[in-house]
C-alpha positions in Angstrom: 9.5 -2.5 -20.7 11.6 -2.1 -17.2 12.2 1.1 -15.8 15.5 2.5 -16.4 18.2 2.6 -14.2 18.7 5.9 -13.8 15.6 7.2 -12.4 15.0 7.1 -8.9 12.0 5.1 -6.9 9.1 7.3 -6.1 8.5 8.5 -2.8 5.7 11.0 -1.7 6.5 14.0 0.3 4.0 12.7 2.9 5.6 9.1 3.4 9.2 11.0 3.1 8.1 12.7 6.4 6.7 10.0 8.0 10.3 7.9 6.8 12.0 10.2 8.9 10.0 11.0 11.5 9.8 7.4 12.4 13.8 6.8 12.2 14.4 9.7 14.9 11.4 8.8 16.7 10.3 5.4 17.4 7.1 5.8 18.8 5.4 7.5 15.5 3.4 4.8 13.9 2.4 5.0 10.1 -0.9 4.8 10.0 -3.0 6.1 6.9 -1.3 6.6 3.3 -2.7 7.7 0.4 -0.1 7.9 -2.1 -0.5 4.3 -3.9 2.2 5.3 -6.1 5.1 5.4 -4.1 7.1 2.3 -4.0 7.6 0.4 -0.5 10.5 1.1 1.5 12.6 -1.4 3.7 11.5 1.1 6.5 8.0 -0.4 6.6 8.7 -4.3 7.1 6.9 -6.0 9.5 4.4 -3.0 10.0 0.6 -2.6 9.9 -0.3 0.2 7.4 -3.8 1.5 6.1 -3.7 1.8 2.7 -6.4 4.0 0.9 -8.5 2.2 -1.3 -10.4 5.0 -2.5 -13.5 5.4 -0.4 -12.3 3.3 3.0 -8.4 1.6 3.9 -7.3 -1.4 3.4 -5.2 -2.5 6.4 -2.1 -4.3 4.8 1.0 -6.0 6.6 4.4 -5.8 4.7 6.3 -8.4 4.8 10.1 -8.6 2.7 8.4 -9.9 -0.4 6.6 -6.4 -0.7 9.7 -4.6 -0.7 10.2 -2.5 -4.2 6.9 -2.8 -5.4 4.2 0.2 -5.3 1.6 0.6 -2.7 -1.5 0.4 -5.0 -0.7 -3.2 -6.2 -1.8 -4.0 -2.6 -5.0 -1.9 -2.5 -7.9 -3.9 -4.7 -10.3 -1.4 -5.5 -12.5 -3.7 -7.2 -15.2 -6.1 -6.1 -15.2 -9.7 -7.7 -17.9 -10.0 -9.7 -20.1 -12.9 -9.4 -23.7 -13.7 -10.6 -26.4 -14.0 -8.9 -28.0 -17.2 -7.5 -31.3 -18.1 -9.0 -33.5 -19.8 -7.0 -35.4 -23.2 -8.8 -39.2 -23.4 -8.7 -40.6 -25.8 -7.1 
């Protein structure tokens, strides 16, 4: 099911400040973020961000085909899986 239209994207207080602070100021750089589910503003396109992945960041570059989505599609937090090698006897 889609959203409805009514409600609002999310924002975080935390990345509403930094929105802000970064259209008055341009020398404030967005650098860690916590809040996976706020959705990505227009406000961080072509920027370098560190995106919390729960125990380190991820560093991520937006780009216009990130705009609109939430910021914890981009954080993997899981490891592929894989088996491992066995070695053959000789």
């Amino acid at each position: 099911m889609a959203r409805s239209s009514w409600k609002f994207k999310h924002f975080d207080t935390t990345l509403y400040n930094y929105m802000f602070l970064s259209k008055l100021v341009k020398s404030v750089k967005i650098t860690k973020l916590f809040c996976r589910a706020s959705t990505v503003p227009k406000l961080f396109l072509k920027r370098y961000v560190n995106l919390h992945k729960g125990n380190m960041f991820a560093n991520f570059f937006f780009t216009k085909y990130s705009v609109a989505y939430k910021l914890g599609e981009f954080s993997f937090t899981r490891k592929p899986f894989s088996y491992p090698a066995k070695k053959k006897k000789r």
